[in-house]
C-alpha positions as CSV (number, residue, x, y, z in Angstrom):
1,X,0.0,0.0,0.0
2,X,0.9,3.4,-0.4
3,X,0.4,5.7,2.1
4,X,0.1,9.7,2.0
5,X,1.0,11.8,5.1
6,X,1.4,15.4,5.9
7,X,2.8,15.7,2.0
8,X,5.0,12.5,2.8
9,X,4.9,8.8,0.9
10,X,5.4,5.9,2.7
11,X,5.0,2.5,0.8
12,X,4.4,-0.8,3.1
13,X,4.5,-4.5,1.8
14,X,1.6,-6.0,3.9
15,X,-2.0,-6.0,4.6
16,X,-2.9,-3.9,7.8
17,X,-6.1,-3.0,9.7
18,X,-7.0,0.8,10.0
19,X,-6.1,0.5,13.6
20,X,-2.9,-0.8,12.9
21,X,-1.9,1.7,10.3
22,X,-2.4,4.4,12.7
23,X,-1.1,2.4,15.8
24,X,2.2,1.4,13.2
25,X,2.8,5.1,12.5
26,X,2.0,6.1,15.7
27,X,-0.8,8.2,15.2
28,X,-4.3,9.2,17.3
29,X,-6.8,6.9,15.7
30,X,-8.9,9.9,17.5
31,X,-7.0,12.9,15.5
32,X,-6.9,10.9,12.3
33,X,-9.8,10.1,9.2
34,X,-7.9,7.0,6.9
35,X,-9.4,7.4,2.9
36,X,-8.4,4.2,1.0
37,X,-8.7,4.1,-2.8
38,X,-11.5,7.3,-1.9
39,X,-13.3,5.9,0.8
40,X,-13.4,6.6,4.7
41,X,-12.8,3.3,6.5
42,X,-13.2,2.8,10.0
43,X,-10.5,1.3,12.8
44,X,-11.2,-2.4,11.6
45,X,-11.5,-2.5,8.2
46,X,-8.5,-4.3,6.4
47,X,-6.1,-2.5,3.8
48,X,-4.6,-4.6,1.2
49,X,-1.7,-4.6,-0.2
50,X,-1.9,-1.8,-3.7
51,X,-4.2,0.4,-1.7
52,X,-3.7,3.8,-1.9
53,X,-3.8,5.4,1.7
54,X,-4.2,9.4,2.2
55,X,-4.5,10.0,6.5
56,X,-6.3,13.1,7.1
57,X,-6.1,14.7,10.5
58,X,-9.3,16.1,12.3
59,X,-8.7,19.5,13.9
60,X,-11.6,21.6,15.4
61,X,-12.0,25.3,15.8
62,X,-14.1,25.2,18.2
C-alpha cells in the first residue's frame, strides 16, 4: 500500500487494519480520518496490499 501523510509517501508490503496503520505510524486513531482508494474506513477495516492510503487529521475550531 501506499500511504500519504502530511505531503510525505510511505509504501508498506503487507495487509494492515485501520487501527494498525495508525497504531504502526503512531498516530491518534482519535485525531486521524484514513481514505483508501477514496473511501473513509473505519479502525477495523482491512487494507490490502496496492491500496492507496491518504491519512487526514481532524482539527476543530471550536
Amino acid at each position: 500500500m501506499i500511504v500519504l501523510y502530511q505531503g510525505k509517501t510511505i509504501e508498506l508490503e503487507k495487509s494492515l487494519t485501520v487501527k494498525q496503520l495508525l497504531n504502526e505510524l503512531r498516530l491518534n486513531p482519535l485525531e486521524h480520518l484514513v481514505q483508501v482508494d477514496g473511501k473513509l474506513y473505519t479502525e477495523d477495516r482491512l487494507i490490502k496490499v496496492g491500496s492507496r492510503v491518504v491519512i487526514h487529521r481532524v482539527t476543530s475550531a471550536g
